[in-house]
TIPA-164259 format. One record per residue (C-alpha): z, y, x; residue number from 0. Coordinates in nm, 2 decimals. Example, Ala and Ser with C-alpha at 12.3 -4.5 7.8 and 13.67 -1.06 7.14 Angstrom:
<rs>
{{0.78, -0.45, 1.23}, 0}
{{0.71, -0.11, 1.37}, 1}
</rs>
This chain:
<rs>
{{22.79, 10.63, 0.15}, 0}
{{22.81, 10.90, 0.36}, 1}
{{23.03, 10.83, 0.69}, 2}
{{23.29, 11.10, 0.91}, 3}
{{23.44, 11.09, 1.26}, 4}
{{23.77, 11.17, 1.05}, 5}
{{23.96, 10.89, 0.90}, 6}
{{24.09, 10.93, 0.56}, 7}
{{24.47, 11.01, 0.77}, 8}
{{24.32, 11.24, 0.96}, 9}
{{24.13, 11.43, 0.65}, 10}
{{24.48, 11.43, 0.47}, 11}
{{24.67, 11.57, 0.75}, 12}
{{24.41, 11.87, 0.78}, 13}
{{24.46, 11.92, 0.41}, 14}
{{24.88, 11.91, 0.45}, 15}
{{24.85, 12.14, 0.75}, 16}
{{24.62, 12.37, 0.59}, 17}
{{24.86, 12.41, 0.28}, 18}
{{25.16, 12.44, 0.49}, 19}
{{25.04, 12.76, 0.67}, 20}
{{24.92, 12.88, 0.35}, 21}
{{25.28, 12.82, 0.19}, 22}
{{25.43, 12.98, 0.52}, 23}
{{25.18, 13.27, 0.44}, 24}
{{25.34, 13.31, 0.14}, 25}
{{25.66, 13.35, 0.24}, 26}
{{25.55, 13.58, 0.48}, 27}
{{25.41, 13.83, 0.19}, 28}
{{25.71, 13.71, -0.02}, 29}
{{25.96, 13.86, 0.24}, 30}
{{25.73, 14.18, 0.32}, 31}
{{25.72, 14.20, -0.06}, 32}
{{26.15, 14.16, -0.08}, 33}
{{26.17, 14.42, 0.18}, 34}
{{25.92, 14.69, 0.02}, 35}
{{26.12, 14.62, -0.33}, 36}
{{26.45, 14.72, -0.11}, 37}
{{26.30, 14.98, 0.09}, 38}
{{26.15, 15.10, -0.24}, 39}
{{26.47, 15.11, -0.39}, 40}
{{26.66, 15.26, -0.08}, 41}
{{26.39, 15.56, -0.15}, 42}
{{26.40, 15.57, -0.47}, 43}
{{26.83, 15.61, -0.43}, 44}
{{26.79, 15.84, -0.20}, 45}
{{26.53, 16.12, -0.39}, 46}
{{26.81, 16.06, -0.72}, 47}
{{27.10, 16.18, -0.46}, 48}
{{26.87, 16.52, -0.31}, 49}
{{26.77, 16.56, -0.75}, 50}
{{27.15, 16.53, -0.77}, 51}
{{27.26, 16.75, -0.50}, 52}
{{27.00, 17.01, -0.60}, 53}
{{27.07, 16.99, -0.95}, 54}
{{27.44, 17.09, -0.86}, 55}
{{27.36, 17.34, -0.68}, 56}
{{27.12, 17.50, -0.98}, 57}
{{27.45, 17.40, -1.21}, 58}
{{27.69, 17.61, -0.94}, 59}
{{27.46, 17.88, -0.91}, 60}
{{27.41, 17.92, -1.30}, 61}
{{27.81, 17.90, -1.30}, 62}
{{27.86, 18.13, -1.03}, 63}
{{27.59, 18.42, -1.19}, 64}
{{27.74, 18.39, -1.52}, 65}
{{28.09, 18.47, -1.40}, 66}
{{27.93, 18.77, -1.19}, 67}
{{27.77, 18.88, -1.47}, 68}
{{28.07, 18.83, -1.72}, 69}
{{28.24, 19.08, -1.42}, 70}
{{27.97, 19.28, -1.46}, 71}
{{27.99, 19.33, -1.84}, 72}
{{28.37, 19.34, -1.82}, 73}
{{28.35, 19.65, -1.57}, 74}
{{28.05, 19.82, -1.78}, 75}
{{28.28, 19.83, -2.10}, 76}
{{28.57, 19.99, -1.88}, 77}
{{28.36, 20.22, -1.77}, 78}
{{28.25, 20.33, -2.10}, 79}
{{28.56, 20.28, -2.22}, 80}
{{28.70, 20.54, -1.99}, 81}
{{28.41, 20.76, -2.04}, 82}
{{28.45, 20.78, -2.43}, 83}
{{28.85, 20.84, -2.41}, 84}
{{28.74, 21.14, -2.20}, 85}
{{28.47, 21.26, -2.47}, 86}
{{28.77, 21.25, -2.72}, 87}
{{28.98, 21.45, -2.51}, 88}
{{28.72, 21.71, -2.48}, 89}
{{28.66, 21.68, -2.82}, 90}
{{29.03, 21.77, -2.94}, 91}
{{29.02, 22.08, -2.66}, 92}
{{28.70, 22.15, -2.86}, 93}
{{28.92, 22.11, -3.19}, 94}
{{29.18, 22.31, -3.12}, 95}
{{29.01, 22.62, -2.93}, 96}
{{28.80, 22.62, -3.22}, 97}
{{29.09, 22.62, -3.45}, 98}
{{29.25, 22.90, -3.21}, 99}
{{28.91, 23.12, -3.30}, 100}
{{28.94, 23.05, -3.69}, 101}
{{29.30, 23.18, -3.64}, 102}
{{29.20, 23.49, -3.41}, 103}
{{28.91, 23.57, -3.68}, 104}
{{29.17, 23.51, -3.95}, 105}
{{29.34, 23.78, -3.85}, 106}
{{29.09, 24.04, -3.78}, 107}
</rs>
């Protein structure tokens, strides 16, 4: 039988000490662990508010260039609009000067 200077009390308080540091380790990483998850979380909240904020900006911006361009398009067809009642004025000038021609060359 092989003898120690540790009595068996001794041996098993080593042992209970040894666990209960290792147990209080554990807690340790448990509560660094809880507090990565939350500041893991607090990040993770955080990026979704900047993709929302961007992402409405994109959505105001799209808005905003499709009215301007709606303006745009709305101007344009006045324009042209404009532009082609003039063409038919000229045209019944055209008309009637050509008429007044037919009716000079009528009578000659």
């Amino acid at each position: 039988m092989v003898t120690t200077n540790y009595s068996i009390g001794s041996f098993i308080e080593r042992i209970q000490k040894s666990m209960a540091s290792q147990v209080s380790a554990g807690d340790q990483l448990e509560r660094r662990s809880a507090g990565a998850v939350q500041e893991g979380a607090r990040v993770a909240a955080a990026a979704k508010q900047d993709i929302d904020a961007k992402v409405a900006q994109v959505d105001q911006a799209s808005a905003s260039y499709i009215v301007h361009q709606k303006d745009h398009c709305r101007n344009r067809i006045a324009e042209l609009s404009i532009q082609l009642q003039h063409k038919k004025e000229h045209q019944k000038k055209v008309k009637a000067k050509l008429l007044a021609y037919k009716e000079v060359l009528a009578l000659v």
